[in-house]
C-alpha positions in Angstrom: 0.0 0.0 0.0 1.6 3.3 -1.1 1.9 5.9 1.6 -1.1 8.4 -0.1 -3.1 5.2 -0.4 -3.0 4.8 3.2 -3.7 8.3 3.9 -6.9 8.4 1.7 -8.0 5.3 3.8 -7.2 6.8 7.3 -9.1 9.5 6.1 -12.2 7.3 5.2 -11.8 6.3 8.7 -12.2 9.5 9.9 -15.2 10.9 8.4 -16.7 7.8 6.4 -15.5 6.4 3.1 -18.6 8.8 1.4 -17.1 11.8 2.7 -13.6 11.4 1.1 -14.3 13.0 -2.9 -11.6 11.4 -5.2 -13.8 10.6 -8.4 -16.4 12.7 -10.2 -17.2 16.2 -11.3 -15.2 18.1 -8.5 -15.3 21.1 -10.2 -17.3 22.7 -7.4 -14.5 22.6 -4.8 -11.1 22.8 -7.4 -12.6 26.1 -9.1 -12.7 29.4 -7.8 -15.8 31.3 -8.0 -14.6 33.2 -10.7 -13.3 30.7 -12.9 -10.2 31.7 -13.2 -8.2 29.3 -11.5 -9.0 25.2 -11.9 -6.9 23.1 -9.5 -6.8 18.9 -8.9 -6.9 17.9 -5.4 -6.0 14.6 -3.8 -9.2 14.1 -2.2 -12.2 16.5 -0.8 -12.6 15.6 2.2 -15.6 16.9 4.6 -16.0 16.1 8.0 -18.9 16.5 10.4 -17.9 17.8 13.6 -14.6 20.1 15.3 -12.9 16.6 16.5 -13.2 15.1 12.9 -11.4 18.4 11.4 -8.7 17.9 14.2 -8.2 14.3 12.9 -8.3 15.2 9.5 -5.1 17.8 9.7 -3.2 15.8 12.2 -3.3 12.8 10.0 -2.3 15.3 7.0 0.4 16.8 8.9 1.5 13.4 9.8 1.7 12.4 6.1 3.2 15.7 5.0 0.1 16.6 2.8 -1.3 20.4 2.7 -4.8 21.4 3.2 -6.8 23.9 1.6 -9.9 24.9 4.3 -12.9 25.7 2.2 -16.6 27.0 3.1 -18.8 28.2 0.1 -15.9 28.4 -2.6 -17.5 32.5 -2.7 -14.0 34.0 -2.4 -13.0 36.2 -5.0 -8.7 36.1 -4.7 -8.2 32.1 -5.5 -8.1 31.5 -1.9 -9.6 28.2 -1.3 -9.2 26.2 -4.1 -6.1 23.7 -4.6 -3.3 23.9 -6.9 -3.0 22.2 -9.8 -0.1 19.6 -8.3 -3.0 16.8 -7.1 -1.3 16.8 -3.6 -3.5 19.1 -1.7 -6.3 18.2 0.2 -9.8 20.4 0.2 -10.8 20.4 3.9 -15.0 21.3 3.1 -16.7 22.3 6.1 -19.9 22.0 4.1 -21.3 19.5 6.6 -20.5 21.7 9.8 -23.8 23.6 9.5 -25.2 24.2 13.1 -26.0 27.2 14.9 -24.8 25.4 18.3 -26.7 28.1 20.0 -28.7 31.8 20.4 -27.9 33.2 24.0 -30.4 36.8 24.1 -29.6 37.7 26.9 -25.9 38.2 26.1 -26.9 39.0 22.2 -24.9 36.3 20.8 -25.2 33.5 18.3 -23.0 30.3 18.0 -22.5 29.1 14.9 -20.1 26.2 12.9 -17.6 27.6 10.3 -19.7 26.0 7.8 -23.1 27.7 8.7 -24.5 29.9 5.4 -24.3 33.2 6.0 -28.4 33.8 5.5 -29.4 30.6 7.3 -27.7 32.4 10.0 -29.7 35.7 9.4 -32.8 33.7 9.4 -32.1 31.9 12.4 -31.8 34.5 14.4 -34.3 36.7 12.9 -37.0 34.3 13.5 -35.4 34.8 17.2 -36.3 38.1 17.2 -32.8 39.3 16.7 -30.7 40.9 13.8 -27.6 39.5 12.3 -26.0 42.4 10.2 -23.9 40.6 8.1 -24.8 41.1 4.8 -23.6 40.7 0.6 -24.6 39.4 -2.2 -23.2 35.8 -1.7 -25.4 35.6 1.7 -27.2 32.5 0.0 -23.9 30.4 -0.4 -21.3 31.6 2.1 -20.2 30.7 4.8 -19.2 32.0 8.3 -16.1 30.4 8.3 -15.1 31.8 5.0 -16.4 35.1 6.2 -14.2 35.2 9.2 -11.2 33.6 7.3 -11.1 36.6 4.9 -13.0 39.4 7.2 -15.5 40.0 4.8 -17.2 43.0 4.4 -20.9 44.0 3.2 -23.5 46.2 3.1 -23.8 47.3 6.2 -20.1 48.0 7.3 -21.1 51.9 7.7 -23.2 51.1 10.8 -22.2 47.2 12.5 -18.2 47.0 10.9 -16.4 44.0 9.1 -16.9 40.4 10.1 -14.1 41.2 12.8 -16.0 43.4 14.6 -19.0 41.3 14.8 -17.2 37.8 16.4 -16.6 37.8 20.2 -14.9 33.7 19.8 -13.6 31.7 17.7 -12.9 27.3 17.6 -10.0 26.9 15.6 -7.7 23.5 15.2 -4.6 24.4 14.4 -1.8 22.8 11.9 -0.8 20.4 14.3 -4.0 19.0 15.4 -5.1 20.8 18.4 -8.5 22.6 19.3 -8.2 26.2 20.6 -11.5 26.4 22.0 -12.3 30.2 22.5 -16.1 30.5 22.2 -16.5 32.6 25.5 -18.9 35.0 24.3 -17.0 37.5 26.6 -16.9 41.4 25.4 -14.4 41.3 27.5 -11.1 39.4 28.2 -7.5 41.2 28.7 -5.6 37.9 29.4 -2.5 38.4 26.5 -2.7 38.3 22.9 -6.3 38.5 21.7 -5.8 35.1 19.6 -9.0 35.6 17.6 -8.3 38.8 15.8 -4.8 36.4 15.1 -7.4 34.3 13.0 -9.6 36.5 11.3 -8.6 37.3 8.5 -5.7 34.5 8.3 -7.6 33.0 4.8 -6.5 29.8 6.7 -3.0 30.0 6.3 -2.7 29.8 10.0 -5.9 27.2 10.9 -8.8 26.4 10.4 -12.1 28.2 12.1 -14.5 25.3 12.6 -16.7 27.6 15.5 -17.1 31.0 16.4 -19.0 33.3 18.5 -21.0 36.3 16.9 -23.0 39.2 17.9 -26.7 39.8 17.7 -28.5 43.3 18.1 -32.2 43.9 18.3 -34.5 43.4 15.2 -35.1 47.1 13.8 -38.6 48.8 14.3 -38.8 49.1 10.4 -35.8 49.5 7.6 -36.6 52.5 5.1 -34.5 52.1 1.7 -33.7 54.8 -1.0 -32.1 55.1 -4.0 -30.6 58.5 -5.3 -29.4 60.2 -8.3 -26.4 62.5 -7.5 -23.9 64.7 -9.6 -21.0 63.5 -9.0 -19.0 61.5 -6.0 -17.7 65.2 -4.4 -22.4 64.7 -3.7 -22.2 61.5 -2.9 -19.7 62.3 -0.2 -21.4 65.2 1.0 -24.5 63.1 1.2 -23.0 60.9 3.1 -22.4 63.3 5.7 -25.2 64.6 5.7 -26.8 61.2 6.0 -24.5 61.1 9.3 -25.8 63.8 10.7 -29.7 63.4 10.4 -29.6 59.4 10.4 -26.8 58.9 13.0 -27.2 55.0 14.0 -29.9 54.8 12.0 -27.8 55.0 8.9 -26.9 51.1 8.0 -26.1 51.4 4.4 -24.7 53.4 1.9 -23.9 52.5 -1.4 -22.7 54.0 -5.0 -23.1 53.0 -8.1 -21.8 54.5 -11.2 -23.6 55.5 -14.4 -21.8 52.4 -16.5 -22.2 50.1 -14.1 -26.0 50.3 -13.4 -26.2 50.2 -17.9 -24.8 46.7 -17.2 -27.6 46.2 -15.1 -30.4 47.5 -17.3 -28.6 46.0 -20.5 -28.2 42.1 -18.9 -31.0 42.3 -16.2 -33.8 44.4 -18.2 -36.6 43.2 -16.0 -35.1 45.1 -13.4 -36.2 48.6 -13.5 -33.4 51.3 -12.6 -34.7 54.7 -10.9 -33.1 57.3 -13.2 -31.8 55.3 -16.1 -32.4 58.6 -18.4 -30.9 60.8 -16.1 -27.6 61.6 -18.2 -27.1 64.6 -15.5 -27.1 61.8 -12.9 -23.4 60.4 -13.0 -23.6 58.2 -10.2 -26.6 56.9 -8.0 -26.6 55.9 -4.4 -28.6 53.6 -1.9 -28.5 54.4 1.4 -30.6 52.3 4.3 -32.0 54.3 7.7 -32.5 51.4 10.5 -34.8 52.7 13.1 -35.9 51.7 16.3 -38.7 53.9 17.4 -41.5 53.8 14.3 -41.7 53.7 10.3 -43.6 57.3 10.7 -40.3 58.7 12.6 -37.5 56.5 10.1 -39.8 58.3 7.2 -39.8 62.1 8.6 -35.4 61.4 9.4 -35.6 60.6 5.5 -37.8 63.0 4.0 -35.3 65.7 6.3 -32.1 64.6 5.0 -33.5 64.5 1.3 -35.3 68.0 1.5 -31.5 69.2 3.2 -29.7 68.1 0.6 -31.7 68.6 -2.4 -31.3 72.6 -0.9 -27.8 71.9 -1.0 -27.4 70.3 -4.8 -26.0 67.3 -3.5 -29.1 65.1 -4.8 -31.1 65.5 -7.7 -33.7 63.3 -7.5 -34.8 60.1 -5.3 -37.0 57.6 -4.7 -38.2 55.9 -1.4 -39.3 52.5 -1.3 -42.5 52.4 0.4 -42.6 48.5 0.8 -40.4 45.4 1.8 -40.9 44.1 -1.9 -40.0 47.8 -3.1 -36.7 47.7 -0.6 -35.5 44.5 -1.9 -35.9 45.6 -5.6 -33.7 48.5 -4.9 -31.1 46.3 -3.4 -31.5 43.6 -5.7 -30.5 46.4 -8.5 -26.9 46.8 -6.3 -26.2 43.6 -6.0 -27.2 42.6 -9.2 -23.8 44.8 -10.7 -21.2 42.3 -10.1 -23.4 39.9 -12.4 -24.4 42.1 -15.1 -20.4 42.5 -15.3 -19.6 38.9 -15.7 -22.6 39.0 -18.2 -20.5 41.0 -20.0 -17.2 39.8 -20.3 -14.3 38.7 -18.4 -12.7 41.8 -16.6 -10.1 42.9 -14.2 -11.4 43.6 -10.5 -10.3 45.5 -7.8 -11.1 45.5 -3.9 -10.2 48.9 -2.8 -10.0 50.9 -0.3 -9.2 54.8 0.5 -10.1 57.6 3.0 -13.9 58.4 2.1 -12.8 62.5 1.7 -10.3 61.6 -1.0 -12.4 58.7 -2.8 -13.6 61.6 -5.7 -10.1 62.7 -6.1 -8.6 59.1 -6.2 -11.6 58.3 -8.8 -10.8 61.6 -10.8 -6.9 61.0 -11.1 -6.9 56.9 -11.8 -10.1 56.8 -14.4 -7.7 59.6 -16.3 -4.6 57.6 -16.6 -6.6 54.2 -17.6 -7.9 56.1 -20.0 -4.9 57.4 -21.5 -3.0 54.1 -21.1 -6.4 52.2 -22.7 -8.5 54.4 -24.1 -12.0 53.0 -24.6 -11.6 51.5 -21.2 -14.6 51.2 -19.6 -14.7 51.8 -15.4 -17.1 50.0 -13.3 -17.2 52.0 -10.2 -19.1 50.8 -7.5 -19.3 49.6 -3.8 -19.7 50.6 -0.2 -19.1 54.3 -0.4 -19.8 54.4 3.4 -16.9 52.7 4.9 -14.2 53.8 1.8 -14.7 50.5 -0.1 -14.4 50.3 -4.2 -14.9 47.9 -6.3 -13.4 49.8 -9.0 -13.4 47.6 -11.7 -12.2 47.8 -15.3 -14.1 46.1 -18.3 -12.4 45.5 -21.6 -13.3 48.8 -24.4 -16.0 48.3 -26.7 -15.6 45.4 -29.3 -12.3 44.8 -28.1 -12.0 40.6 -26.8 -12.7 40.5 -23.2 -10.5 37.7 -22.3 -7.5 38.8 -24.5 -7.9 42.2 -22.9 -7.4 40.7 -19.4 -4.6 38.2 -20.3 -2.6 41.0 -21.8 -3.6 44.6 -19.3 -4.1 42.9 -16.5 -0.6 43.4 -15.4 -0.8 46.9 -16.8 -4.3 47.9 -15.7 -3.3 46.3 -11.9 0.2 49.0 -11.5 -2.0 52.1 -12.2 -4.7 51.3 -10.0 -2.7 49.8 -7.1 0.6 52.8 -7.4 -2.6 55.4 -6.7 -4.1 53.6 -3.7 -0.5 53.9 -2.4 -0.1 57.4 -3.5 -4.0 57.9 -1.2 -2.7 55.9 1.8 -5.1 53.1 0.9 -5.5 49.3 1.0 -5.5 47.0 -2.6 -7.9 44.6 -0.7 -10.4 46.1 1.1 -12.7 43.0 2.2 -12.1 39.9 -0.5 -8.2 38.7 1.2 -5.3 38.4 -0.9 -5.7 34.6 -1.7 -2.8 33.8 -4.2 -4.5 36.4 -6.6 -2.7 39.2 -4.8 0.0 37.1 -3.1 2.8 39.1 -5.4 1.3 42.6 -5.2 1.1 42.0 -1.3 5.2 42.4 -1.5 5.0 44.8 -3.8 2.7 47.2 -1.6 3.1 46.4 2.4 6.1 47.5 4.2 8.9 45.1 4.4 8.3 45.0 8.6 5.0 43.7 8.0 5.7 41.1 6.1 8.5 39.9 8.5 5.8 40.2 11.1 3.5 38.4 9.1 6.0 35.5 8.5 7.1 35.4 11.7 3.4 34.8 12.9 2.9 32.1 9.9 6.5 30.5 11.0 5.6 29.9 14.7 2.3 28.8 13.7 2.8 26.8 10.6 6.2 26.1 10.8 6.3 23.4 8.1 3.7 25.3 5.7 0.8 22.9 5.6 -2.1 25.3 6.3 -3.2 26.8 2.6 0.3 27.1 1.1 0.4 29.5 -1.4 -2.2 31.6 -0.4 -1.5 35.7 1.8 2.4 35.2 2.3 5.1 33.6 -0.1 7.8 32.2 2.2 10.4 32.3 0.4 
């Protein structure tokens, strides 16, 4: 029996000879969401419970075989998918789907790593308690994955990444062990805060299989609007306007540019776009008031910050939804952007982030030098204006071959944007991870102490580089 064939039996051991993926149609776990990485794995394997993952990557380690952790397969950086060598295996947390448990008087939820992201929400809104995690990928997900790359949202502006929302974490760790930190404690000053340590990690330094999350009371009613502005210098001063009259109650704000809701109408023309004929309306913005006391008070804060800033020129015109079924449909047309893209070709995407004041300047400078260094270039600018997050994405020029376009200005396209978010002080991932997608520009663009830090961490961790090689860090 050759040593691998032995493995892939202890593993069948583990978690049952159905659970260990070797034959078939894998394409679901060895391709990234995008499709722009296929990799070959040794074996899937999925386990059902925290002392079956801690089996799993002790028997691994033992063999010398690395493992990929994997929740939904959502990610957008090539993080959880294996390399093409056939050595790796995919640890799928699929199975682990729990919530272990809703404590309301401490306002907290506990979950597995493999819990989807909108089961969660429903769970606990059936409770009578709200979950603020939100994105498009909600339906497919997963906590784990969540934590693992400190994903973002919608509603950042008002309840913060994925990091701010955990209070504990279960982890095994690339030797085998089980940190078991699910206290549920706000706080807990006893050394190094091990769970930020993990968040974050894209599983480079172990595998999440539990965590800890907070809850906050259900809303009295959510109001929803969508507005046409004149430009993102508005859309900034909206915002903080939207601050001022909304305070708590603001819990998302979005933009959307001009192009990039055309996507929408071209792909998606059952969806109906407030101001599609607006051509004085460059960008458009949703924005979400959360309020606790009535739907009569959320809709007289609104109907305030509108009338303030119409006064002001910062808004030209704007709709508010005066149903559930009218909210959603506003959303759906936000989140319905990064589809209407792909409908449209391959293209080159960015996860950005930058001080909100300088956002319009940043915008202003980079769309001018991608258009002089690819004219006909065209810029689809979006994403959570409300916490400084772009997705400033560039689509091939009209008639010219998507997929050619990125395989050759990729490289090109990448420098411009990423050498301005350094000259703004700003992040090139704001809420995706690096993955292996941005592995190279992470060395190009963090400090050289960072990195040592980083490695350092991974080293002491990971010393023999079993956890999601490859992926955040190169060790060389």
């Amino acid at each position: 029996m050759t040593q691998l064939t032995q493995l892939l039996e202890q593993l069948r051991a583990i978690v049952g000879a159905g659970n260990v993926l070797t034959d078939g149609n894998l394409s679901a776990y060895e391709q990234d969401w995008r499709k722009r990485e296929h990799g070959k794995s040794l074996a899937v394997v999925r386990p059902a419970s925290t002392p079956e993952v801690a089996a799993v990557v002790k028997t691994c380690a033992a063999a010398g075989v690395s493992i990929v952790p994997q929740g939904g397969n959502t990610g957008m950086v090539v993080g959880s998918t294996p390399d093409a060598s056939g050595t790796q295996v995919v640890l799928s947390l699929q199975r682990m789907n729990q919530v272990r448990a809703l404590d309301g008087a401490n306002l907290t939820v506990t979950v597995d790593a493999g819990c989807v992201l909108q089961a969660i929400q429903e769970t606990c809104e059936t409770a009578g308690f709200l979950f603020p995690l939100s994105m498009a990928s909600e339906g497919s997900c997963t906590i784990g994955g969540n934590l693992g790359t400190n994903a973002g949202g919608t509603q950042v502006v008002r309840y913060g990444n994925t990091r701010e929302l955990c209070l504990g974490l279960e982890v095994v760790t690339a030797q085998g062990e089980i940190w078991n930190g699910l206290s549920g404690l706000r706080k807990d000053n006893t050394g190094y805060d091990l769970r930020h340590l993990m968040i974050g990690s894209e599983g480079t330094l172990g595998v999440i299989t539990g965590a800890i999350m907070k809850l906050y009371p259900l809303p009295a009613t959510q109001l929803t609007a969508f507005v046409a502005v004149p430009s993102l210098d508005a859309a900034v001063q909206l915002l903080g306007l939207a601050h001022q009259h909304l305070s708590a109650g603001l819990t998302g704000f979005e933009v959307m540019g001009r192009f990039a809701l055309s996507l929408v109408t071209k792909h998606f023309p059952q969806l109906r776009v407030p101001f599609a004929d607006n051509a004085t309306a460059p960008y458009c913005v949703v924005l979400e008031n959360s309020d606790q006391e009535s739907e009569a008070h959320a809709r007289i804060c609104f109907e305030r910050l509108l009338e303030m800033a119409m006064e002001q020129g910062c808004v030209l015109d704007a709709v508010v939804a005066e149903s559930i079924t009218q909210a959603r449909a506003l959303w759906h047309i936000r989140e319905s952007i990064p589809l209407a893209q792909a409908q449209e070709g391959l293209n080159i995407k960015h996860d950005i982030s930058i001080a909100v004041s300088r956002i319009p300047e940043f915008v202003r400078l980079t769309d001018a030098q991608l258009q002089q260094a690819y004219p006909g270039a065209r810029l689809v600018n979006y994403g959570h204006l409300g916490d400084g997050n772009l997705h400033y994405n560039v689509q091939a020029p009209a008639g010219v071959d998507a997929e050619a376009f990125l395989r050759d200005d990729e490289v090109g396209v990448n420098t411009i944007v990423y050498d301005m978010v350094d000259q703004f002080n700003g992040s090139i991932s704001a809420e995706h991870g690096v993955g292996s997608l941005k592995r190279e520009k992470l060395e190009q663009h963090k400090s050289p102490v960072a990195l040592g830090m980083m490695r350092a961490i991974k080293q002491a961790l990971d010393p023999d580089n079993r956890m999601n090689p490859g992926r955040v860090l190169s060790m060389q």
